[in-house]
Residue frames relative to the residue before (quaternion, step in Angstrom):
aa qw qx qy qz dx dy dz
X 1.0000 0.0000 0.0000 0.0000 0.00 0.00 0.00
X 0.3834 -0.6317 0.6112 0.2835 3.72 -0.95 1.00
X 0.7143 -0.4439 0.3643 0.4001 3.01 -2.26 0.99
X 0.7481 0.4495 -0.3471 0.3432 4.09 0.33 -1.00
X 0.6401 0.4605 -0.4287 0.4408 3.54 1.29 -0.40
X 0.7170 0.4637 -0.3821 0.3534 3.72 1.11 0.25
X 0.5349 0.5393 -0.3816 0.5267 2.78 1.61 0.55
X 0.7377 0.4617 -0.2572 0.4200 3.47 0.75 -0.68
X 0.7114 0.5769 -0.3125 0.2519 3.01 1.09 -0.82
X 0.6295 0.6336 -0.3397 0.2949 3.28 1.25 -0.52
X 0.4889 0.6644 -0.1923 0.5315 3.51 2.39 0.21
X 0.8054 -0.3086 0.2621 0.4329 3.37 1.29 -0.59
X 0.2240 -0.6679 0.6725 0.2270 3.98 -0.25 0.53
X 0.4864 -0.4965 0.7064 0.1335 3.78 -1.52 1.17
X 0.7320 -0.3604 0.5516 0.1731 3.48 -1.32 0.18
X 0.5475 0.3300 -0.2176 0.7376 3.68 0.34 -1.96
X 0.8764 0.2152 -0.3890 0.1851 2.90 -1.02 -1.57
X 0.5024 0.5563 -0.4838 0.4517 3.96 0.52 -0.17
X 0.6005 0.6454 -0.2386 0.4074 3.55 0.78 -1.21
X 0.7645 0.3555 -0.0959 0.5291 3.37 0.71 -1.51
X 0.6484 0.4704 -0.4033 0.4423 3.96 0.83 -0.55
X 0.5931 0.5687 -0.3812 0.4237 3.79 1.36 -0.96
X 0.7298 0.4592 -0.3971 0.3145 4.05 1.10 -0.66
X 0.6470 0.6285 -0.3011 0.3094 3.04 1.77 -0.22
X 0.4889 0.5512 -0.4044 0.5419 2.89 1.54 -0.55
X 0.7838 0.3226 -0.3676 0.3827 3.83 0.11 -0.42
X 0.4228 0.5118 -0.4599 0.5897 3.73 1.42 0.01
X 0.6840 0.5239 -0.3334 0.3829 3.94 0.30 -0.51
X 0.5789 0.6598 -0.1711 0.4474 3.13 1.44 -1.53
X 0.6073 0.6235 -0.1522 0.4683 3.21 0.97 -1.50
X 0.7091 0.4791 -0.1825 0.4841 3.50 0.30 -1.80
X 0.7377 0.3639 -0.3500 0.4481 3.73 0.66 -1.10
X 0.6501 0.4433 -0.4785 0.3897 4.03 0.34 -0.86
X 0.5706 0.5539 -0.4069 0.4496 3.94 0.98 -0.18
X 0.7285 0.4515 -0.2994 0.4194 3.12 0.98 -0.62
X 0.6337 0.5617 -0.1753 0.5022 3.28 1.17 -0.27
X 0.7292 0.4312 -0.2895 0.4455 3.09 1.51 -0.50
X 0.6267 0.3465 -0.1745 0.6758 3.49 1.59 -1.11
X 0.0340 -0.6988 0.6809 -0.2168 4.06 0.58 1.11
X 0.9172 0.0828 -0.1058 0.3752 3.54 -0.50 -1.38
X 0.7138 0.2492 -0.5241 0.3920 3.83 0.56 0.53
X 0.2852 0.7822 -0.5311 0.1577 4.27 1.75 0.34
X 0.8285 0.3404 -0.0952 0.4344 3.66 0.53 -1.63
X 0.5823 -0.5997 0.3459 0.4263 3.33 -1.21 0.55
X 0.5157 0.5059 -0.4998 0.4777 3.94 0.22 0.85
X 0.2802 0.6949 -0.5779 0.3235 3.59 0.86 0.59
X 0.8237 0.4438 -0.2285 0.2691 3.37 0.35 -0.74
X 0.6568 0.5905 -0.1838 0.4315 3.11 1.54 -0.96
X 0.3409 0.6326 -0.2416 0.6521 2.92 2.03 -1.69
X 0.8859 0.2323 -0.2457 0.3174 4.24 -0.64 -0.63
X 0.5523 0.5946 -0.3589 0.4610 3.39 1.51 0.05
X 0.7034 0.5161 -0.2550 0.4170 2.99 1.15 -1.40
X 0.6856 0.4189 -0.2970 0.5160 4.00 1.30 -0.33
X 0.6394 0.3609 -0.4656 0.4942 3.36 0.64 0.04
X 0.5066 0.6959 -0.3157 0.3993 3.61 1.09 -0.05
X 0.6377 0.3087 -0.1291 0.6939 3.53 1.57 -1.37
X 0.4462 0.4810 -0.6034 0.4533 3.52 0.71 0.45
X 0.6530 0.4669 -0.3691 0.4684 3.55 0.48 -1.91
X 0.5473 0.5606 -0.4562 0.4219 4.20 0.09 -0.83
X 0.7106 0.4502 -0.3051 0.4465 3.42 -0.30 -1.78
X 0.8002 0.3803 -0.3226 0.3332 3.61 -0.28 -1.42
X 0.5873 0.5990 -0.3837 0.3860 3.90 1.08 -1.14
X 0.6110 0.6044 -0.2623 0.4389 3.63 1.15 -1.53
X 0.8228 0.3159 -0.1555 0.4461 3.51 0.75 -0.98
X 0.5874 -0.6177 0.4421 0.2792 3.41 1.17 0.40
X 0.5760 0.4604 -0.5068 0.4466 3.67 1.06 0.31
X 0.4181 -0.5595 0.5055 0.5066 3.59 -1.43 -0.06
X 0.9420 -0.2447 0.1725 0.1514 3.04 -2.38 0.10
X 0.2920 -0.5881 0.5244 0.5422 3.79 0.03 -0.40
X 0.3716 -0.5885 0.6993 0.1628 2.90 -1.53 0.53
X 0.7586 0.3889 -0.3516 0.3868 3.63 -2.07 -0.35
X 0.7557 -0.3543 0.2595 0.4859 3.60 -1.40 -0.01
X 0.5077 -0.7295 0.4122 0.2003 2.97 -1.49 0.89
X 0.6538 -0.3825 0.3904 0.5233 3.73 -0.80 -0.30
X 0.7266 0.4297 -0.2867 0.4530 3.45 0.72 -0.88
X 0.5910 0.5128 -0.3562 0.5108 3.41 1.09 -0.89
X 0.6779 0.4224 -0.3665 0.4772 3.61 -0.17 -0.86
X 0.6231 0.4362 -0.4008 0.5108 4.08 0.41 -0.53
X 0.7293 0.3869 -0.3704 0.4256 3.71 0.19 -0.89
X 0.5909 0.5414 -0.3233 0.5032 3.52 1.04 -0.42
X 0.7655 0.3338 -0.3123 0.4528 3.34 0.46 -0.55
X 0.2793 0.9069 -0.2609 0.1772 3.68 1.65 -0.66
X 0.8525 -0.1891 -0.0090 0.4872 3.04 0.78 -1.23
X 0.1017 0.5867 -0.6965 0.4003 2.60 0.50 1.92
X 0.5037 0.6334 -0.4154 0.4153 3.55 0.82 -1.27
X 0.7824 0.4812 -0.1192 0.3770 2.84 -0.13 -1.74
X 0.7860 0.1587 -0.3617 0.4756 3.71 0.41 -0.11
X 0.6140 0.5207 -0.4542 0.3815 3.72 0.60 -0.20
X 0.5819 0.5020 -0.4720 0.4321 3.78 1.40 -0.46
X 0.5244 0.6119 -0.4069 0.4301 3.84 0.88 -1.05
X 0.7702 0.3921 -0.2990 0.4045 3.46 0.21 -1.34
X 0.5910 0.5909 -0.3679 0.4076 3.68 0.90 -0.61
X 0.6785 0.4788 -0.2270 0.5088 3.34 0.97 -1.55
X 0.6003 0.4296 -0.4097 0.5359 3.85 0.77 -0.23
X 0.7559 0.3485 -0.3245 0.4494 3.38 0.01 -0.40
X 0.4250 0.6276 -0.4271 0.4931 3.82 1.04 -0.55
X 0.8153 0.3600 -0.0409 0.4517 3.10 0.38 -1.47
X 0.5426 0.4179 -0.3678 0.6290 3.92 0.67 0.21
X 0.5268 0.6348 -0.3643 0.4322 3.97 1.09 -0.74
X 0.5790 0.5568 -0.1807 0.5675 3.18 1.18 -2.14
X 0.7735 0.3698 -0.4047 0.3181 3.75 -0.40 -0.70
X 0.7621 0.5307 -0.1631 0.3332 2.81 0.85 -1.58
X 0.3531 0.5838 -0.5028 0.5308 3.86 1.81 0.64
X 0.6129 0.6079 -0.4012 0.3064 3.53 0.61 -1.81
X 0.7795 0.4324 -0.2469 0.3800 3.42 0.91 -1.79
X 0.7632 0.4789 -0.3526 0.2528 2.90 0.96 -0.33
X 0.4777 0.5229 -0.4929 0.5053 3.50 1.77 -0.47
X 0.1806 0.7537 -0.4977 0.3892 4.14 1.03 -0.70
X 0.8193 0.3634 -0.0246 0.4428 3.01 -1.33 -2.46
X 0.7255 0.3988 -0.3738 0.4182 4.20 0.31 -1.19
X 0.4771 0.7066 -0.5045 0.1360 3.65 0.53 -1.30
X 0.7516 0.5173 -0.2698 0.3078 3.69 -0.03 -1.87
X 0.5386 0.6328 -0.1749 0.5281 3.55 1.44 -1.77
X 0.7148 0.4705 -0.2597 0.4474 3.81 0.50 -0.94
X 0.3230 0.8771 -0.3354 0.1179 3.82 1.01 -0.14
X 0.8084 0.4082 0.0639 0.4192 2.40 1.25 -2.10
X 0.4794 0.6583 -0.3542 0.4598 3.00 2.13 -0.34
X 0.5433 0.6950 -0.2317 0.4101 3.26 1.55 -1.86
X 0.7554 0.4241 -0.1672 0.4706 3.74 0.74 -1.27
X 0.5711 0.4979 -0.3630 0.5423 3.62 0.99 -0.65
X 0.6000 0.5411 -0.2784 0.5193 3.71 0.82 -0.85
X 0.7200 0.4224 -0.2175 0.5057 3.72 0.20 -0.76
X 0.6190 0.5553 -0.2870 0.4755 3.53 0.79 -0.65
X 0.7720 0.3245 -0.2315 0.4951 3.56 0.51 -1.25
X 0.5834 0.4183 -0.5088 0.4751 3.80 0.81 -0.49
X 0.7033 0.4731 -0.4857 0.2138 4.22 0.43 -0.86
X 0.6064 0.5902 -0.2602 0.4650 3.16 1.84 -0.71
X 0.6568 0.5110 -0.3333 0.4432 3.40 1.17 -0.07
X 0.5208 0.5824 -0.2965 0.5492 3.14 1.98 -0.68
X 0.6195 0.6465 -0.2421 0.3737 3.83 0.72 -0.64
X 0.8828 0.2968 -0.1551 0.3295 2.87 1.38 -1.33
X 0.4434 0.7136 -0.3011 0.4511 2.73 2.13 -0.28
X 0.7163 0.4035 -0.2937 0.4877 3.33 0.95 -1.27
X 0.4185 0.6083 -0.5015 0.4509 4.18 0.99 0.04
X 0.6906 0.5628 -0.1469 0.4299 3.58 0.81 -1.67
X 0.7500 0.2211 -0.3003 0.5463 3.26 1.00 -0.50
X 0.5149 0.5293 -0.4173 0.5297 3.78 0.53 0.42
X 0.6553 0.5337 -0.2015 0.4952 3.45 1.42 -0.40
X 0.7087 0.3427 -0.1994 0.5836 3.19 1.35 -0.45
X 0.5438 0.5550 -0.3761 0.5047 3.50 1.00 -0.44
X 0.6624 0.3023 -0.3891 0.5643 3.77 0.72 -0.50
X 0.5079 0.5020 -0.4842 0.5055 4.15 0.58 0.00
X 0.6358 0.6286 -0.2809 0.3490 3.36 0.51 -0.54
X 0.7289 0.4361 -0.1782 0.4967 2.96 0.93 -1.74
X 0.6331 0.5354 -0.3960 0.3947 3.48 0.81 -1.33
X 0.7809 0.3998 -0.1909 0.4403 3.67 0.26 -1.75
X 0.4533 0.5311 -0.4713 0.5388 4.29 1.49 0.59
X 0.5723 0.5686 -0.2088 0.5527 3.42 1.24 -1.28
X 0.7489 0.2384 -0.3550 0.5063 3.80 -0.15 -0.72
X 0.7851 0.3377 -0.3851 0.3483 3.74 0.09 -0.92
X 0.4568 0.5643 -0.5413 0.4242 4.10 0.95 0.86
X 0.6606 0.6485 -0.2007 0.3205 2.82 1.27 -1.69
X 0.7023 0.4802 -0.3435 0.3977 3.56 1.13 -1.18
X 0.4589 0.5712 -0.5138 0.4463 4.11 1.51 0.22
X 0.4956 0.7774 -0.1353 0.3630 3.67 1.22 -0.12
X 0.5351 0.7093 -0.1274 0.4408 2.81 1.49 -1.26
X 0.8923 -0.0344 0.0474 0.4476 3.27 -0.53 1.20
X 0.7108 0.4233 -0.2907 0.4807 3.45 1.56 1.01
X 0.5242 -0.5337 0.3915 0.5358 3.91 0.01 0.96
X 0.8411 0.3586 -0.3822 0.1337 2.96 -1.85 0.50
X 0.5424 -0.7007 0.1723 0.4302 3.32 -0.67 0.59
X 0.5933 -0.5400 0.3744 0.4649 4.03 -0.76 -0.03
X 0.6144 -0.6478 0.4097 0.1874 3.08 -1.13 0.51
X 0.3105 -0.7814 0.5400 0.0369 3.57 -0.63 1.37
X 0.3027 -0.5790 0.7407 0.1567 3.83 -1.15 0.76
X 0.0081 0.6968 -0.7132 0.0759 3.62 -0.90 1.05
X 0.8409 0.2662 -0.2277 0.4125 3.59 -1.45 0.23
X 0.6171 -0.4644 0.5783 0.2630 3.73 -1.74 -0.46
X 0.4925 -0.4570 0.6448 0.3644 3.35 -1.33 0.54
X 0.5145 -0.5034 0.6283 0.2950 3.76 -1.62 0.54
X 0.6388 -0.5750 0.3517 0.3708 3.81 -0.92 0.94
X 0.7508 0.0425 -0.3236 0.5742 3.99 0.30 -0.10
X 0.5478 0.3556 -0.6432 0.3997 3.21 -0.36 1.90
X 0.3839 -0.6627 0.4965 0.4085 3.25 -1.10 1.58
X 0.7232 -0.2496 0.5071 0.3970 3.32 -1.87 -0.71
X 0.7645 0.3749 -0.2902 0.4367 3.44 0.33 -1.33
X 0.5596 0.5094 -0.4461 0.4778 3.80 1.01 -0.62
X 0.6185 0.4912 -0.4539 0.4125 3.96 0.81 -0.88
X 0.6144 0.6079 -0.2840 0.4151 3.30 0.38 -0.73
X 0.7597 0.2952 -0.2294 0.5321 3.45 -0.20 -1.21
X 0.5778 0.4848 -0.4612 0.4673 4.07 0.70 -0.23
X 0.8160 0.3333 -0.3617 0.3036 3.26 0.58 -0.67
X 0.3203 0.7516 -0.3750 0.4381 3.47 1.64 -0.17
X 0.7949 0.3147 -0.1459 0.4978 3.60 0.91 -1.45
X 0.5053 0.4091 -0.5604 0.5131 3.63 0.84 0.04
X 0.5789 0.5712 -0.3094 0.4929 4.03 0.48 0.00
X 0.4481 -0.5684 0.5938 0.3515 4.17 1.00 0.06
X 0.7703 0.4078 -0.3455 0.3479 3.79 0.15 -0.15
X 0.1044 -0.8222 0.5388 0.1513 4.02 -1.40 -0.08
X 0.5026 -0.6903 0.3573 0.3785 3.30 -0.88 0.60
X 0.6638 0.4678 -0.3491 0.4676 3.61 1.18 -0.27
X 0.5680 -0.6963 0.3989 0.1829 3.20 -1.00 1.11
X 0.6562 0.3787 -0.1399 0.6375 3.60 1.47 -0.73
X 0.5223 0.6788 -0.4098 0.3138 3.81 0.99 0.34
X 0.5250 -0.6374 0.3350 0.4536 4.16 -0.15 0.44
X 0.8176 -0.4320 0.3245 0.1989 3.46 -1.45 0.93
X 0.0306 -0.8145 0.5149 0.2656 3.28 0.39 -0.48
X 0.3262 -0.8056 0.4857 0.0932 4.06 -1.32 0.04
X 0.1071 -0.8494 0.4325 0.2828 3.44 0.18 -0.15
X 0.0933 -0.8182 0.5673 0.0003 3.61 -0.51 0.82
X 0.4195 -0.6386 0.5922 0.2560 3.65 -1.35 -0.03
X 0.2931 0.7885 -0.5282 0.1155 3.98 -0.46 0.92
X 0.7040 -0.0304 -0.1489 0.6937 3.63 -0.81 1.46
X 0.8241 -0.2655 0.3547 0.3530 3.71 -0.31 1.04
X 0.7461 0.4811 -0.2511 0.3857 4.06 0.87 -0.28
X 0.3134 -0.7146 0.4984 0.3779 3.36 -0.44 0.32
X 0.0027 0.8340 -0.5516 -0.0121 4.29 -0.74 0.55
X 0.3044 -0.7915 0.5069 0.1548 3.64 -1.09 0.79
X 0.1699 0.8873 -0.4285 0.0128 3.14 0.31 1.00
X 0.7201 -0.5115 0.1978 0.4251 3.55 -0.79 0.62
X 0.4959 -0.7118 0.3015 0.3956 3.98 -0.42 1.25
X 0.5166 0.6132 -0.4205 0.4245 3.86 0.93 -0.14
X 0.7980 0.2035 -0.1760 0.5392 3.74 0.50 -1.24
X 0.5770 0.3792 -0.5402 0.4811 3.78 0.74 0.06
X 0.4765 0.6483 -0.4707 0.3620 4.00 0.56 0.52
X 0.7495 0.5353 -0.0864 0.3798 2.73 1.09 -1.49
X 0.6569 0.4449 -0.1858 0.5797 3.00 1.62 -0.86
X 0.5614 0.5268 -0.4353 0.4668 3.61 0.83 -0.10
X 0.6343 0.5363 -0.2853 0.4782 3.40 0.98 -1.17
X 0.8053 0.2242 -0.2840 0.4696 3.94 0.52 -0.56
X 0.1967 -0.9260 0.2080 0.2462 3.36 1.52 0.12
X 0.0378 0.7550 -0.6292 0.1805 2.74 0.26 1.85
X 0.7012 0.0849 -0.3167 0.6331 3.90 1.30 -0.03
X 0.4056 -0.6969 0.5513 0.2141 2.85 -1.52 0.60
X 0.5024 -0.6348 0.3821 0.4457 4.45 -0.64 0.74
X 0.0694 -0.7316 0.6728 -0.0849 3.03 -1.81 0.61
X 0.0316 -0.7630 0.6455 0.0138 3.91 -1.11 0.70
X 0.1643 -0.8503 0.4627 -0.1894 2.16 0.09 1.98
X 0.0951 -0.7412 0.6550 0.1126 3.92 -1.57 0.78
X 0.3144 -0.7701 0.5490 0.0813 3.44 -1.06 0.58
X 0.1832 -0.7730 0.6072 0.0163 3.66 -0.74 1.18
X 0.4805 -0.6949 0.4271 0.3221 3.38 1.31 0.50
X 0.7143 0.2255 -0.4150 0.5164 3.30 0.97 1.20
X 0.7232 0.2019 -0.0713 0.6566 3.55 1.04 -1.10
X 0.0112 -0.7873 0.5516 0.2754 3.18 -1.46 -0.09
X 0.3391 -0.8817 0.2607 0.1992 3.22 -1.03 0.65
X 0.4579 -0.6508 0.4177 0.4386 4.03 -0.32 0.46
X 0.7796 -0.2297 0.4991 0.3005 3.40 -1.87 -0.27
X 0.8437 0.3401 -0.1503 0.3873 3.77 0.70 -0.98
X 0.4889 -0.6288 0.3623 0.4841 3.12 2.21 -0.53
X 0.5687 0.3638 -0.5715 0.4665 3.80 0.87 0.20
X 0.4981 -0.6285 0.5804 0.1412 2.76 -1.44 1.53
X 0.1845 -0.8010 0.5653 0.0694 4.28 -1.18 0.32
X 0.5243 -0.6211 0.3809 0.4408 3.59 -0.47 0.28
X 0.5112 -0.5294 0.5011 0.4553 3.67 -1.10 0.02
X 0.1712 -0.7278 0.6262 0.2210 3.83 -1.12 0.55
């Protein structure tokens, strides 16, 4: 396929040019049963290729005590058939190849006529581009809000104010990964089948760590307990000293 039929084509097949790719395929079609038929006298090993089998013919029969084949040999029948081969492949490959052009001219002759297809195309993908990228600006703010309420509900029924998502994920962090991090600095997760979380006190910080290993770590007390709230900067303990956010 020429460079313009891979450009055009992804817009529509013309008539001609549909017209003109269907003779090539059968000008191709052609060219290959020939090849397949005149296989062993096409390349220049025809001959050897026919010596060597009428040879294991002469072998086979001596071994078995029969006499020789008789009638035309392997070689003979190939040289006989030879050039025929040889011109019906030429004539195929010329026409194969006049098949091949005669698409070019025709995507060529279609090109100008295709325009409007070309523009109708471009239109619906920008409008598809438009809306997709609305849809995701639409969900990104669903996101934020429903990241926002499910901190907020650790909140519930405790002074201060609720907690606020502010800023952007840093460029190689998706959106959803911002989110759901900030969900879990909050004791909470977006999966429903994901572990509890806890809030503990470690090196001076307040951390939410899942309720299984912040057991474990209370129990050998390497953290020490806390009920903890979160103003989305500090958080505070149970006694009122307030701790940085970790």
């Amino acid at each position: 396929m020429s460079d313009l039929a891979d450009l055009l084509a992804p817009f529509g097949t013309p008539r001609p040019v549909a017209a003109a790719i269907t003779a090539r395929d059968t000008a191709y079609d052609a060219l290959a049963d020939a090849e397949l038929k005149y296989v062993d006298v096409s390349d220049d090993a025809w001959q050897a290729r026919a010596h060597q089998r009428d040879a294991e013919a002469a072998r086979t029969a001596t071994l078995a005590g029969e006499p020789l084949p008789s009638g035309p040999s392997h070689y003979e029948r190939a040289a006989a058939l030879r050039g025929e081969a040889l011109g019906v492949l030429d004539a195929l490959r010329s026409q194969a190849r006049k098949a091949d052009a005669a698409v070019t001219l025709a995507w060529q002759a279609a090109a100008a006529g295709m325009a409007d297809n070309v523009r109708a195309a471009y239109t619906a993908a920008e409008k598809a581009y438009e809306e997709a990228a609305q849809a995701k600006r639409n969900a990104r703010g669903t996101m934020r809000t429903a990241a926002t309420a499910l901190a907020g509900i650790q909140h519930v029924g405790k002074a201060g104010p609720l907690p606020r998502m502010d800023g952007n994920p840093p460029w190689d962090m998706d959106f959803s990964e911002f989110c759901r991090r900030f969900v879990a600095s909050h004791g909470l997760t977006i999966d429903t089948d994901a572990p509890e979380y806890q809030a503990v006190i470690s090196d001076g910080l307040v951390r939410f760590l899942p309720a299984d290993v912040a057991a474990q770590f209370l129990a050998a007390g390497v953290v020490h307990p806390t009920d903890a709230t979160d103003d989305g900067q500090t958080r505070t303990a149970a006694n009122g000293t307030t701790y940085r956010a970790s």
